[in-house]
C-alpha positions, 0 to 999 in steps of 0.5 A: 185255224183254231178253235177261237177262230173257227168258233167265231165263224160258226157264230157269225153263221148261227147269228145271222142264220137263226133270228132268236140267236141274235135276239137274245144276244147268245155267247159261245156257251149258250145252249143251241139246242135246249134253248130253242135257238136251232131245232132239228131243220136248223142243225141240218143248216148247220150242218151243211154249213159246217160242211160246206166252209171247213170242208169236212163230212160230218156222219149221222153218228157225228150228229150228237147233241155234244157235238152241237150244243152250243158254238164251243162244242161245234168249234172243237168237233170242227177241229178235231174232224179238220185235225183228222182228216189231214192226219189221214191224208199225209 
């Protein structure tokens, strides 16, 4: 799965999740958290989502606004956790 592809999931997530999402029609760059759209509850859901559909775990240090501020920063973290975690197990 690529970035694209893994953005796409996360955004159908956000957007039927997250009521204000689909109201104001968000894009990939919108700003999740400084717009309001996720608050603190809402990233714990997202996380667990993150989790749960690409299998990875995500630690409290991971939990950076970078890392979840809008659906292209979550869609690289994702990657670059998916493409670290099948280094260490090869």
């Amino acid at each position: 799965m690529n970035d694209a592809a893994t953005g796409e999931r996360i955004r159908a997530f956000v957007m039927q999740k997250f009521p204000a999402a689909r109201k104001r029609n968000i894009d990939n760059k919108t700003p999740l958290l400084e717009a309001g759209i996720v608050d603190s509850m809402g990233v714990l859901d997202v996380v667990a989502f993150l989790e749960q559909a690409f299998k990875i775990a995500i630690s409290d240090e991971e939990l950076t606004p970078e890392n979840f501020a809008d659906i292209d920063n979550m869609a690289s973290f994702v990657q670059g956790k998916m493409e670290g975690s099948r280094a260490v197990a090869k």
